[in-house]
ZATI-630929 format. One record per residue (C-alpha): residue number from 1; residue in one letter; x, y, z. Coordinates in pm, 1 decimal, always signed. Each point is the difference from the previous one (the first is absolute). Layout:
N
+-----+---------+----------+----------+----------+
| num | residuo |        u |        v |        w |
+-----+---------+----------+----------+----------+
| NUM |       A |        X |        Y |        Z |
...
+-----+---------+----------+----------+----------+
This chain:
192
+-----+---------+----------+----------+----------+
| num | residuo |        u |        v |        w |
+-----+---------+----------+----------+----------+
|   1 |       X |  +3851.2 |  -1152.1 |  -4181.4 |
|   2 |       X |   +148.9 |   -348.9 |    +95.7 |
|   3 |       X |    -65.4 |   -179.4 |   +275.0 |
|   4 |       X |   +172.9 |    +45.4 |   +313.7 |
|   5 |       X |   +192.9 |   -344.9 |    +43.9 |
|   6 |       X |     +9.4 |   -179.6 |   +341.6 |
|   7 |       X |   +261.0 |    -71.8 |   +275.6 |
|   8 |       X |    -73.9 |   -378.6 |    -72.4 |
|   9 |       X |    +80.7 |    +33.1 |   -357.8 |
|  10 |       X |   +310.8 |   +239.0 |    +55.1 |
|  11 |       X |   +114.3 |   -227.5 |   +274.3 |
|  12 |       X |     -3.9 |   -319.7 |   -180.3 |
|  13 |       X |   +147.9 |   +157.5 |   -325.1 |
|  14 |       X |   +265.8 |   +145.6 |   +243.9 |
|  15 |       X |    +85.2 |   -368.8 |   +151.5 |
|  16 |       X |    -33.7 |   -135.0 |   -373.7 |
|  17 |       X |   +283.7 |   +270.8 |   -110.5 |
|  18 |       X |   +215.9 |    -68.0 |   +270.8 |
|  19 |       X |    -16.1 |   -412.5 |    -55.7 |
|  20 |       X |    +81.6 |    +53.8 |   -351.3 |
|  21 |       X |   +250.0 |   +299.7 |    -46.5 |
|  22 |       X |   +383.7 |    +58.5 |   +142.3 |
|  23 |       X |     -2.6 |   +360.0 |    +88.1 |
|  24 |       X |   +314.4 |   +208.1 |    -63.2 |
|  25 |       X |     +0.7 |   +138.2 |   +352.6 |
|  26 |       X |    -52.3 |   -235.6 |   +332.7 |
|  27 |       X |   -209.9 |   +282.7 |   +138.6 |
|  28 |       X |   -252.5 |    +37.7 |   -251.7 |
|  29 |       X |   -104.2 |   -346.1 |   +133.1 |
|  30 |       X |    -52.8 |    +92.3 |   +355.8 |
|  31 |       X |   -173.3 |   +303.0 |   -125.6 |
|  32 |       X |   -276.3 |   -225.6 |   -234.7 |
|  33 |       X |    +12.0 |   -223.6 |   +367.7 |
|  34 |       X |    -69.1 |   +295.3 |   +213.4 |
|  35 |       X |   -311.7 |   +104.1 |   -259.5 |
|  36 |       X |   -145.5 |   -355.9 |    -14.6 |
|  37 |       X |    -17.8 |     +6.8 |   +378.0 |
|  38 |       X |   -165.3 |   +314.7 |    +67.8 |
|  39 |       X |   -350.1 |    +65.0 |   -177.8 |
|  40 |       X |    -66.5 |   +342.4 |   +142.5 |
|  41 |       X |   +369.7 |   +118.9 |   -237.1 |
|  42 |       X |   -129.7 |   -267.0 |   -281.2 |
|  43 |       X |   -329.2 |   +165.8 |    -21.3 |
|  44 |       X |   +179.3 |   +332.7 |   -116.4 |
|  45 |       X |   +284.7 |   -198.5 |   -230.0 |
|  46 |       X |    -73.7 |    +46.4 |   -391.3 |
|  47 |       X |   +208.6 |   -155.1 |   -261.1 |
|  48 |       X |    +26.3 |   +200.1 |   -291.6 |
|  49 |       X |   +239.7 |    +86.6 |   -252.7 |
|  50 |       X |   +243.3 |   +269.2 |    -52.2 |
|  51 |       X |    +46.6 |    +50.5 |   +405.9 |
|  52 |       X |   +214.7 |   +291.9 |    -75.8 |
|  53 |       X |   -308.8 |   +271.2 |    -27.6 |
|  54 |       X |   -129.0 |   -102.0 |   +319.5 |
|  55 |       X |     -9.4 |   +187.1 |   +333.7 |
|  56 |       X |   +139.7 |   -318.4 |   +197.3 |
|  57 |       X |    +97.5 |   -291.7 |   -220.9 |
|  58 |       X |   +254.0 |   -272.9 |    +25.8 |
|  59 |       X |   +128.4 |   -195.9 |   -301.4 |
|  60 |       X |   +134.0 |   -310.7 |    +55.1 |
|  61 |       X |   +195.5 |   -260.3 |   -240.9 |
|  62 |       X |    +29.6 |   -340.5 |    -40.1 |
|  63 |       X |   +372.7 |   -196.5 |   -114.1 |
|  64 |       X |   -174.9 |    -37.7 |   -346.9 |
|  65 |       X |    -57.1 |   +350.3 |    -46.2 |
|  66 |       X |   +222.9 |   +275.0 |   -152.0 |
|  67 |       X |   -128.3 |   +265.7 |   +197.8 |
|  68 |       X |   +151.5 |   +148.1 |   +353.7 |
|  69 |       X |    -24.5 |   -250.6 |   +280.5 |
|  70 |       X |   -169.3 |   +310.7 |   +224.0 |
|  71 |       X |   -150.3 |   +306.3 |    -28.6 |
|  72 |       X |   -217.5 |   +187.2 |   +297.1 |
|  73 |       X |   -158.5 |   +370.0 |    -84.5 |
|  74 |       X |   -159.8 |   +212.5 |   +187.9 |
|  75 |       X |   -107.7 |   +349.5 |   -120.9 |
|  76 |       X |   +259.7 |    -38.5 |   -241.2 |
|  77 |       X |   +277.4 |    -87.8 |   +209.1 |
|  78 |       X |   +154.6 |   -340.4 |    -99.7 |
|  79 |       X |   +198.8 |   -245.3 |   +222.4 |
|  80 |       X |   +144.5 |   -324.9 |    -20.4 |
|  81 |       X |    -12.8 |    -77.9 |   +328.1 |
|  82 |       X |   -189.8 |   -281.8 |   +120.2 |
|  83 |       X |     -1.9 |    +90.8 |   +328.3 |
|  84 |       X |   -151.1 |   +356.7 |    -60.7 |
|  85 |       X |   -196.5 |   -106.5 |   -190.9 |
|  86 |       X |   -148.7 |   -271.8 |   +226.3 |
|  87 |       X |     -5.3 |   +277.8 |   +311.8 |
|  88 |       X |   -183.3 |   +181.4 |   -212.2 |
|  89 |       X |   -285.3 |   -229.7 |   -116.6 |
|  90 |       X |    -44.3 |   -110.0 |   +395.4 |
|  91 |       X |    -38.2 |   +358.5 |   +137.9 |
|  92 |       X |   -224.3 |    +68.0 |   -289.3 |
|  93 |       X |   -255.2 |   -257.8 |    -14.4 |
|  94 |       X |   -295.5 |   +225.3 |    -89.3 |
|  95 |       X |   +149.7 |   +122.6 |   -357.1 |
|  96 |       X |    -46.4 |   -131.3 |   -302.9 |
|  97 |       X |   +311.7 |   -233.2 |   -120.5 |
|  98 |       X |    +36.0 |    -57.9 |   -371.0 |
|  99 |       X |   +240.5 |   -299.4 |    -68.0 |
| 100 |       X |   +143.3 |   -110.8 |   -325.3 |
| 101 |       X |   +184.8 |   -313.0 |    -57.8 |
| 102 |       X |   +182.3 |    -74.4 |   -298.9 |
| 103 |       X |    +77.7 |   -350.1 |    -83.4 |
| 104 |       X |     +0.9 |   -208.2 |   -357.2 |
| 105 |       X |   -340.5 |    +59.5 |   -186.8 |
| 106 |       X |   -155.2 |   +154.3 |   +239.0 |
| 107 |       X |   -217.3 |   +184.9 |   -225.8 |
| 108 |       X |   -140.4 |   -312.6 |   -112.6 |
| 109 |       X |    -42.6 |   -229.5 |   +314.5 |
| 110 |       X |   -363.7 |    -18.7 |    +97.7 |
| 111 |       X |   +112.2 |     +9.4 |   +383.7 |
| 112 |       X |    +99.1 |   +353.3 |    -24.9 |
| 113 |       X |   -221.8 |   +137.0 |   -207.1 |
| 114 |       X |   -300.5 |   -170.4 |   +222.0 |
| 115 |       X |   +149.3 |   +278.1 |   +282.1 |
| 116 |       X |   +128.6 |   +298.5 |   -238.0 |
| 117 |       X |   -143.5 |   +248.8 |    +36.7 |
| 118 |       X |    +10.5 |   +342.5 |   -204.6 |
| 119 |       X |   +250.9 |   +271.4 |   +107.2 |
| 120 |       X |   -175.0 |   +311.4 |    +52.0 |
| 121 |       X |   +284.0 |   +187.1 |     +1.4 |
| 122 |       X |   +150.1 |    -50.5 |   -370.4 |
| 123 |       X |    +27.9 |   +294.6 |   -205.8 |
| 124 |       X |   -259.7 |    -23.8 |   -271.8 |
| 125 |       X |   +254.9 |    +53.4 |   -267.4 |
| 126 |       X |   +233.7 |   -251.3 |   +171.3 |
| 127 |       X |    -15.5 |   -320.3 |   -260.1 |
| 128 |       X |    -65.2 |   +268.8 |   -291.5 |
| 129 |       X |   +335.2 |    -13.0 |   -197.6 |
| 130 |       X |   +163.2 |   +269.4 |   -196.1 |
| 131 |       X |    -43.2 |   -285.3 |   -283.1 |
| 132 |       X |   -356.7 |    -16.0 |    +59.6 |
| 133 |       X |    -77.8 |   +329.2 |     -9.3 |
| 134 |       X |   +144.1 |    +56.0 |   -316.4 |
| 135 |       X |   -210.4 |   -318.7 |   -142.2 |
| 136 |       X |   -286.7 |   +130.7 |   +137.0 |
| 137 |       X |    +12.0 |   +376.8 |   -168.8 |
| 138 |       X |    +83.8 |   -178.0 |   -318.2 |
| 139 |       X |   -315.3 |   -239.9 |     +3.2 |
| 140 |       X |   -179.9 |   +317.6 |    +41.3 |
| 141 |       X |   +174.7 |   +161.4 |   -214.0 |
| 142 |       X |    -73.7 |   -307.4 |   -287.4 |
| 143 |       X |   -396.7 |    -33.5 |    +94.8 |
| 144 |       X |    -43.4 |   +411.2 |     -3.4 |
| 145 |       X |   +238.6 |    -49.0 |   -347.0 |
| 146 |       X |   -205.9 |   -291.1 |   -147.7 |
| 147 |       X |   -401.3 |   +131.2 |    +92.7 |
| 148 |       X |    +75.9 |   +369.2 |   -164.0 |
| 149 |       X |   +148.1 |   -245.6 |   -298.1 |
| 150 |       X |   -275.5 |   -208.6 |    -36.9 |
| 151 |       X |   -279.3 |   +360.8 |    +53.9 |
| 152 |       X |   +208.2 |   +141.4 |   -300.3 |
| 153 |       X |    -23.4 |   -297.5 |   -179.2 |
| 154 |       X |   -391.9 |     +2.7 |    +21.1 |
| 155 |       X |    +19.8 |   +374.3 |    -93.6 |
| 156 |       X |   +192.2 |   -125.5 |   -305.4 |
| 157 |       X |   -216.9 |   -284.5 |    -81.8 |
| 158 |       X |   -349.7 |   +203.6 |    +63.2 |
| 159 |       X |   +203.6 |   +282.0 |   -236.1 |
| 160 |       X |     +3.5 |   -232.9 |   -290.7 |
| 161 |       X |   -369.9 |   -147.3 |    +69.1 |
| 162 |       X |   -144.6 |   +394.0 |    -48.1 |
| 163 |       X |   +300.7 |    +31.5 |   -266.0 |
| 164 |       X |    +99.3 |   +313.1 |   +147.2 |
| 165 |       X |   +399.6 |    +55.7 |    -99.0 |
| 166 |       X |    +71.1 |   +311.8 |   +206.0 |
| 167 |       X |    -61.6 |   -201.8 |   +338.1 |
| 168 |       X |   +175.0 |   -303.5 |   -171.5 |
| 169 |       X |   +319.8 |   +198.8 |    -56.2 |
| 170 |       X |    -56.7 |   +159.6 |   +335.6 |
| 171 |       X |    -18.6 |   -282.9 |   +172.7 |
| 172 |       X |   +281.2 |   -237.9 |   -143.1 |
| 173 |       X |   +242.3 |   +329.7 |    +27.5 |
| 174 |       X |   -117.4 |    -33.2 |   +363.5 |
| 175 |       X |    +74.9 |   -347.7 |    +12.9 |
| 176 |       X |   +334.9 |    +11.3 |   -152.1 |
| 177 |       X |   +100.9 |   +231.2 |   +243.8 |
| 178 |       X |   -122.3 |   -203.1 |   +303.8 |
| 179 |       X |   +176.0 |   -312.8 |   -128.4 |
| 180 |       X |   +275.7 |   +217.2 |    -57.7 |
| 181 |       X |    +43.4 |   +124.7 |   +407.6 |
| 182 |       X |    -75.1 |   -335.9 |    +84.2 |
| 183 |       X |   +278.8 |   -152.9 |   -159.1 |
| 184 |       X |   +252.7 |   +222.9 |    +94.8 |
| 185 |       X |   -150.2 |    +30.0 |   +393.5 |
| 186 |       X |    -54.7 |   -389.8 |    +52.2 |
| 187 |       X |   +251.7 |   -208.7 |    +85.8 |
| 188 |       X |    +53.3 |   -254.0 |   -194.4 |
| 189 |       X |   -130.9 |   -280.8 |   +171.8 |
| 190 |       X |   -371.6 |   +155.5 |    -10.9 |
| 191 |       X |    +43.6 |    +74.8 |   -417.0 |
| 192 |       X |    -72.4 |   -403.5 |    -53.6 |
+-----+---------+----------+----------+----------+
């Protein structure tokens, strides 16, 4: 569980963002302004990623960013209106407002991440690729493949200490077969 982070330390990171990034939309500005100056609507602000998922998030973009200069949901309602957006987040001072704000790096400047905080509301599955997935089944797939190899092998090996030939021709017909539906079920990429 991480610590909850404090209206000091969202306030100055707020003033810090503003004195160092051009936002995309003049009203994004007086929005950061309005939070910065009222600590009971700061103390329910949390920056996270991926605002999108959340009940009530905003997402809002500086000039160096490629994303959308302005984004407001609410229970999955999106706007792009400023003004809405800002009505909204007076009248509603006593729910929780998740803001995102892209600009260059972000992911990497230590301001930020000082006051990110994790978005409970991400899918699980949400940074899982269809890509990784796949990887993932065949690394099973090669570790399941290579531990009944190597048992066999032992088999084979412990067949020759006790010089036993049936279970040594049992065995290595066994083996040849699992090499055999391993090399035509692998990709290629795992047969290295």
């Amino acid at each position: 569980m991480q610590a909850p982070i404090s209206i000091q330390d969202k306030k100055t990171f707020i003033e810090w963002f503003l004195n160092h990034y051009q936002l995309k939309k003049r009203e994004s500005v007086w929005i950061l302004n309005y939070l910065v100056n009222h600590d009971n609507l700061l103390n329910n602000v949390h920056f996270i990623r991926e605002a999108k998922f959340c009940p009530r998030g905003i997402i809002i973009s500086s000039q160096c960013s490629d994303d959308a200069p302005f984004r407001f949901y609410k229970n999955h309602l999106v706007t792009t209106d400023a003004e809405k957006s800002f009505h909204d987040i007076r009248m509603n001072r006593e729910e929780a407002l998740y803001v995102q704000l892209n600009f260059h790096n972000s992911i990497q400047n230590a301001s930020y991440v000082a006051v990110v905080e994790d978005n409970p509301f991400i899918p699980e599955d949400y940074y899982i690729t269809k890509s990784d997935e796949e990887t993932a089944t065949q690394l099973l797939e090669k570790v399941v493949y290579d531990r009944e190899k190597k048992k066999i092998q032992e088999a084979i090996d412990y067949s020759l200490d006790i010089n036993d030939q049936h279970m040594f021709m049992k065995l290595t017909k066994k083996l040849h077969i699992l090499e055999s539906n391993n090399n035509q079920n692998q990709p290629k990429l795992l047969n290295q």
